[in-house]
N, C-alpha and C positions, 0 to 999 in steps of 0.2 A: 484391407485399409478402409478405414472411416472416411465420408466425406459428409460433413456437416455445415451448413452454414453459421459463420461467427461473424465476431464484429468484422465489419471490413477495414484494414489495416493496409492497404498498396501493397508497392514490391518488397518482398523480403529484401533484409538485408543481408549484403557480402559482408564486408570489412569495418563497415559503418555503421556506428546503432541510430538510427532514428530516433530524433526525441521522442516521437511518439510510445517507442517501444522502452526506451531508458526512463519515462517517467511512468509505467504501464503497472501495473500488479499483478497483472496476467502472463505479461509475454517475457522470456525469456531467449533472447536473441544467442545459438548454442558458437558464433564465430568468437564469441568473450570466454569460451569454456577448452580449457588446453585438451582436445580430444585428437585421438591418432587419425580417425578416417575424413579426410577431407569433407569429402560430401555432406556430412555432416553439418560440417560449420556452416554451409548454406541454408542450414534449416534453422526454426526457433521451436522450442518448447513452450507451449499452452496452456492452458487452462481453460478448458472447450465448457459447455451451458451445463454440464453436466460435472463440471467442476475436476473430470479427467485431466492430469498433464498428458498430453500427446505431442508428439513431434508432427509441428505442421511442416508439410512437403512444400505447398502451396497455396494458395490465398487469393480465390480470384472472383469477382464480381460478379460473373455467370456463374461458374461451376461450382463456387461454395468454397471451404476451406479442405483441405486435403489433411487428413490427417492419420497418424499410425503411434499406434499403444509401442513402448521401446519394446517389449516383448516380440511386436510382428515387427522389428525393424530389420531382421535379417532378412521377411521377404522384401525389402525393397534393393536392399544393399546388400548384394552379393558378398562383398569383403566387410567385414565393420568387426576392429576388436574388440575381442573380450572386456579388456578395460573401460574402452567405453561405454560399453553398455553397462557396466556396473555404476560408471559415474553418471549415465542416466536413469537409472532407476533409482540411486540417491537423490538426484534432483527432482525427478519426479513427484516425487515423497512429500514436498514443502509445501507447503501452505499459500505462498505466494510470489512475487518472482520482483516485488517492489526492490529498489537500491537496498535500503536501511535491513532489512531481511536478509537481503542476499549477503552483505558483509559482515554480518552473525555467523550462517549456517555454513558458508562457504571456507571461513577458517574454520568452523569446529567438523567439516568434511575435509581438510586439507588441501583443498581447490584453491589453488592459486590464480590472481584471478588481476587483473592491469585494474589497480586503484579509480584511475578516469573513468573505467568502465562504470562506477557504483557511485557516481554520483547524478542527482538530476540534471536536466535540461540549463542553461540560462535561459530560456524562456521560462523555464518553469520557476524558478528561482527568484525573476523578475517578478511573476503573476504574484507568490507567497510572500513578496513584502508587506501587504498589508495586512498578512497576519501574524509581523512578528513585532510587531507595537511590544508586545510583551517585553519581552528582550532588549530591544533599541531603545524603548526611550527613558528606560531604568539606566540604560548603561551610557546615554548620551549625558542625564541629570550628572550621574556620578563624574564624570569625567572634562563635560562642558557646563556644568549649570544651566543645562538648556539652551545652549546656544545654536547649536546643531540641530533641534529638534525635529525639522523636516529633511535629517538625512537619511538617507535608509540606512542597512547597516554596512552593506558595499564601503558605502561615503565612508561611514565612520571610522571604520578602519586605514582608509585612507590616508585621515588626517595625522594618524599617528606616523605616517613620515615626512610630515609636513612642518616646515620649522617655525610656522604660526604654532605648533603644538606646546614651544619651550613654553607658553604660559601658563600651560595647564598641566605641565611637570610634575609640581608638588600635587596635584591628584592624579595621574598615574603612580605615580611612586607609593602613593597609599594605599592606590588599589590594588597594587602587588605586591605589595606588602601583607593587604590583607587576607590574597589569595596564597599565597606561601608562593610566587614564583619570581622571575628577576623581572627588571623591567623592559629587558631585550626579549623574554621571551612572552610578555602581557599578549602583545597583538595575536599570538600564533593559540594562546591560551583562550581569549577570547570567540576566536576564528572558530575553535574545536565547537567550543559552546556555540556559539552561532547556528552550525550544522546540526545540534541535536535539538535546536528551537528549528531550526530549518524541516527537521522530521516531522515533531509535534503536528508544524503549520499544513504540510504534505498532508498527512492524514487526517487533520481536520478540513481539509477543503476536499479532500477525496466523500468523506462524508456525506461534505456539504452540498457536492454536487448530486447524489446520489437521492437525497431529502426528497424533493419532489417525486422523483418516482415511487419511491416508498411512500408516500403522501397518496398516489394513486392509486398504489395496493393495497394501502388500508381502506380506502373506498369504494373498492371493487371486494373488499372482503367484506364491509357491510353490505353491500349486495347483494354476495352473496349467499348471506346469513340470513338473509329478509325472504331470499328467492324460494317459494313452494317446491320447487321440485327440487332446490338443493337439500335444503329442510327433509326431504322426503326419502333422502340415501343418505344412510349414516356412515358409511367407507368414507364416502366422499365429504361430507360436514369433518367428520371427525381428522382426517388428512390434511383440511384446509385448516384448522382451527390450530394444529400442530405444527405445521409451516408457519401457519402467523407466528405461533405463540414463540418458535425457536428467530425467528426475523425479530420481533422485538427483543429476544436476552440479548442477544447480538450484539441490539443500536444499544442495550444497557449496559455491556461489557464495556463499547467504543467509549462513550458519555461516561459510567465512572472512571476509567482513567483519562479524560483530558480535563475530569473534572480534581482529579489528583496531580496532575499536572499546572493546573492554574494554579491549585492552592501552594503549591510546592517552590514555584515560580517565583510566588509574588513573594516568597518568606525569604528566598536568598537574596533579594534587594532591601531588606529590611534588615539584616545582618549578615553581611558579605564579609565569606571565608571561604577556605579553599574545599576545606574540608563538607561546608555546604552545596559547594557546585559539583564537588564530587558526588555525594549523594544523588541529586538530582542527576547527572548523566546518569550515573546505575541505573535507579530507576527509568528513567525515559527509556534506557537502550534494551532493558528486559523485557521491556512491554514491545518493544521492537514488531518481532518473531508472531505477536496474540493479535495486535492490530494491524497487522500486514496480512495474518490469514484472514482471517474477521473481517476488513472491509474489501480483501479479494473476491469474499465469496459474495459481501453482499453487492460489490459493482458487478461482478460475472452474472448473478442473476438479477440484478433490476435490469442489466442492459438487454436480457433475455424477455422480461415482461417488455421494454417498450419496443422492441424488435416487430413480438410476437401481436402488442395491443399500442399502438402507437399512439393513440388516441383514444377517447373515451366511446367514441360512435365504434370503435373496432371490438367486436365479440362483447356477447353478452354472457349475465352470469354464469349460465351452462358452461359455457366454452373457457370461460377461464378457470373454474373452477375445475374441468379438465386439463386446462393446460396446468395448472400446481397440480394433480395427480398422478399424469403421467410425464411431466418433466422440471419442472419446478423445483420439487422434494428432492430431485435425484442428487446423489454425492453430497447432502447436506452434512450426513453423518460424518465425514471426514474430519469437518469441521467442530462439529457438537460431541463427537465422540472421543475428538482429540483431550478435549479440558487442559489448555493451560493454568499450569502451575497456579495455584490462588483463585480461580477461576471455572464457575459449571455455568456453561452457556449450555446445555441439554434441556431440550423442551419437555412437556411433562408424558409420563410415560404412562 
């Protein structure tokens, strides 16, 4: 059994996901996954600095994270079926353990899985209103003439059962019309769309938070670069130069599609059909699965660098330019090597 220290996270959860863990991309609480051996379900599935899924035992502030590959899970657990272990070594496999990922891979594994489980936080839901301006206030125009402007989109849909709404009748009824649906079922239509602007905003504020550290490493890589005795080991130059260069396709991957997403966005408000919103969910929900691994791997290891260098006075060139050598780069490949579909994030070889 591995014990390594990771993020600190508190008490695992029994029966209860913690938002912490329901809005995570790492963690995988295993009491949402239909497994035979109890014990089990008291654990969660990972994604350790090294970009391993492991089954964490435990989680504790002194002693580190406890953790075991599903392979050595029979030395923990004497009894554990077969089955399950097969459906952990499928889960293992993913890329990342966010909602909008998991309700992709989880039907195309047959895992059935409690709906409420796969969705965010309301806290977290609350934080992503201001990044669905997108969305809301295209759809407040159409519907209120701006009257609404500063509702979120909670509100908005609100008001569709609200009998202040018989005014603005004759624009629902157009909007459904234009979407090919009725207009008992507009709200429930909208809703869908909601949650896959809901995604978008998830992953671009996952990014966003992430920015600054990456801001750091690019700093500590000109450092590096400048530093005589890094300059002086070519293993080491050449290792760091590859890690940068696979961290930037990365942020290029994430940035061309939200940059295909805005463009795509703003066109279905400019000629609203059904047929247009469908597009757009396809696309948004394909890309799912590419930015749910893509910004797992890059939160699991920026949160590694500020763990490991909290601060700029913490370790100099030397040292970090060791810590990308011998832990950094590790399990990158999982990711670079995967190439989704449309898509080579592999650094240069």
């Amino acid at each position: 059994m591995k014990v390594r220290p990771t993020a600190r996270s508190g008490e695992l959860p029994l029966e209860v996901t913690s938002n912490r863990d329901r809005d995570s991309l790492h963690i995988l609480p295993l009491h949402m996954i239909p497994l035979e051996s109890a014990p089990l379900k008291r654990t969660r599935m990972i994604k350790n600095s090294h970009l391993e899924s492991v089954v964490e035992m435990f989680d504790d502030k002194d002693t580190g994270s406890g953790q075991v590959s599903v392979d050595d899970l029979h030395q923990v657990f004497s009894h554990i079926e077969g089955s399950d272990v097969g459906v952990l070594q499928g889960l293992s496999k993913l890329h990342s353990y966010d909602v909008y990922s998991l309700r992709i891979v989880l039907r195309q594994q047959g895992i059935v899985v409690d709906e409420g489980e796969l969705k965010l936080s309301g806290g977290k839901q609350q934080e992503l209103e201001q990044f669905m301006g997108d969305f809301t206030r295209p759809l407040l125009m159409h519907i209120f003439g701006g009257a609404l402007s500063g509702c979120s989109f909670k509100e908005a849909l609100a008001t569709f059962h609200d009998p202040d709404v018989k005014k603005t009748r004759h624009n629902l009824r157009k909007m459904a019309q234009s979407l090919g649906v009725s207009l008992d079922e507009l709200p429930k239509f909208l809703e869908e769309f909601g949650d896959i602007f809901l995604s978008t905003s998830f992953y671009r504020q996952t990014l966003g938070q992430i920015e600054p550290t990456l801001g750091d490493f690019e700093s500590s890589m000109r450092e590096i670069k400048e530093n005589h005795q890094c300059k002086g080991n070519y293993t080491v130059m050449d290792t760091c130069k590859r890690f940068q260069s696979t961290i930037n396709r990365l942020r290029s991957v994430v940035n061309s599609r939200f940059a295909t997403f805005n463009r795509d966005s703003r066109e279905i408000w400019q000629d609203m059909d059904g047929e247009r919103f469908n597009r757009f969910k396809t696309t948004v929900q394909s890309n799912h699965t590419t930015l749910g691994g893509v910004l797992c791997a890059l939160s699991v290891k920026m949160q590694a660098w500020t763990q490991e260098f909290p601060n700029p006075e913490v370790g100099g060139p030397l040292k970090r330019a060791d810590f990308i050598v011998t832990d950094m780069k590790q399990g990158m490949e999982t990711i670079t090597g995967s190439r989704p579909k449309g898509t080579d994030v592999r650094g240069p070889r």
